[in-house]
Structure formats: structure tokens, C-alpha cells
N, C-alpha and C positions, 0 to 999 in steps of 0.2 A: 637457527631460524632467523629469516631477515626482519628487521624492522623497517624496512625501508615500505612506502607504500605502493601497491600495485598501481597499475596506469588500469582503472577501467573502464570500458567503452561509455558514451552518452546514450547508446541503445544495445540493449543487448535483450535477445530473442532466445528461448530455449523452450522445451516443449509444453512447462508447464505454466509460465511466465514470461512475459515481456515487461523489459523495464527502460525508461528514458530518462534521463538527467539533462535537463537544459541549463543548471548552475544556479536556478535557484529550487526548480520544480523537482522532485523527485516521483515519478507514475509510478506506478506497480499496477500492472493491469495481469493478473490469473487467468490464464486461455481458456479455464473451466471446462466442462460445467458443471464439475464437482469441485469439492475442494474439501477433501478429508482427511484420513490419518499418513496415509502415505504421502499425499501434498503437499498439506501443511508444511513438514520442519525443509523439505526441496524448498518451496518460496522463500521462507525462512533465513535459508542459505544463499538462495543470490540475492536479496536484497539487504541484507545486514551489512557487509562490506562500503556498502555506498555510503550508509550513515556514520561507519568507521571514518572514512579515510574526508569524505565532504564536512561532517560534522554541520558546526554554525552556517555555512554555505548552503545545507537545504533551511529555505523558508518556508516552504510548503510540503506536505506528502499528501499524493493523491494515492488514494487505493481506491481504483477502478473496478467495479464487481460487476460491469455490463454484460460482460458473456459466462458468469454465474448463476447456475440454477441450484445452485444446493451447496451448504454448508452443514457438514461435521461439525460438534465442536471442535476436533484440531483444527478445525478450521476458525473456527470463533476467536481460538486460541492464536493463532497467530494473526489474526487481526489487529487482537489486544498487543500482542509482541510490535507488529507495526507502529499502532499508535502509542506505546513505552520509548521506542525508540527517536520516534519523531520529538515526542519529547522532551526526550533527554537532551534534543539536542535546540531545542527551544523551536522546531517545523510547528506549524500547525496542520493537525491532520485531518484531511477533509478525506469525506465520502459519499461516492459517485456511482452511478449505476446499478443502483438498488432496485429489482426487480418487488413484486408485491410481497412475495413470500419471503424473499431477506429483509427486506425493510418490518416487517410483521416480527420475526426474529430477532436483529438485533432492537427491536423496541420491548421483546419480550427479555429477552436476555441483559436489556439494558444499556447494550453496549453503543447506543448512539448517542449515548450523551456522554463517550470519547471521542467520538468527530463530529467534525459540522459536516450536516449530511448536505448535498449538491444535487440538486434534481434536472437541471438541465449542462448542456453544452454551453451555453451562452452565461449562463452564471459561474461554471466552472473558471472558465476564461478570463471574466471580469475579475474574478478572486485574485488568480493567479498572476494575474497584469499588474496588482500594484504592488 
């Protein structure tokens, strides 16, 4: 098995995820509009690597849930996977594109008070700019 680290792209597109690295940002935007047991541990899988091999390099993690309309718990579950990873590696993970019923969700679930939630574009941006 190599230890050497893969070359992965700064955007990469697949049917159930898109993801971008600009070297400090890391996106995870889910093409939704589900996101449950079968999706979950897929996203799971292409964005783990990036926090592998980038590490202290991402300072931010966006998870984009704009073109999300429904979460499973595996879904919830790898949210929290997300934001474990962010960090571990000291990102801060923010979260963006909350719809009424996820944002109702993870406030019942609790789990927004693992990210800083981002309610517009223009806010997301200023975050991510410094």
C-alpha cells in the first residue's frame, strides 16, 4: 500500500457531491435533495481524503446544504463526521444553505452549535476572505 499522497483535484464533481479546495477553503456542497443512508457514508468517502492529505491547510470547511431538502440521520451523521474532521484539523466549520426545515432540524438535533451557521452569500465570503 503506498503512503505517498494522491494529487487530488481543487474541484471535483460526482453524482452525489461536489467539492472545491481553493487551499484554504474546503466546500462540500451535496447535489441532494436527499441525503440518507445510502449517501451519507458516499460523501463521507470523497471528502475525507482532502482533510487527510490538506490537513492544517484547510482553514475553513463549508458544508453547503443549498440544494438539500431532507436529511436522514446518516445524513446528520455525517455532517457531524464533517465537522470532527474539520476539527481535528483545527478548519472551522461553517454552515450554509439551510433551508427552513434543516435549519429547524439541526437546531432540534442540536447540531448547530457544531457550526457557525451562514445565512447569506455575502457573509459566507467575508468569513472565508480572512
Amino acid at each position: 500500500m503506498s503512503t505517498e499522497p494522491i494529487n487530488l483535484p481543487a474541484q471535483k464533481t460526482t453524482p452525489l457531491v461536489n467539492l472545491n479546495w481553493d487551499g484554504k477553503v474546503l466546500m462540500i456542497r451535496p447535489t441532494g435533495p436527499n441525503i440518507g443512508q445510502r449517501e451519507s457514508p458516499i460523501i463521507t468517502e470523497e471528502f475525507s481524503p482532502y482533510f487527510k492529505q490538506y490537513g492544517k491547510a484547510v482553514k475553513f470547511l463549508v458544508l453547503d446544504l443549498s440544494t438539500v431538502s431532507f436529511m436522514a440521520s446518516m445524513g446528520l451523521g455525517m455532517c457531524i463526521a464533517c465537522r470532527n474532521q474539520a476539527a481535528a484539523v483545527g478548519a472551522t466549520p461553517l454552515l450554509f444553505g439551510l433551508n427552513k426545515d434543516l435549519q429547524a432540524l439541526m437546531a432540534m438535533m442540536k447540531i448547530e452549535k457544531l457550526f457557525r451557521i451562514i445565512k447569506t452569500q455575502a457573509e459566507l465570503q467575508q468569513i472565508c476572505s480572512k
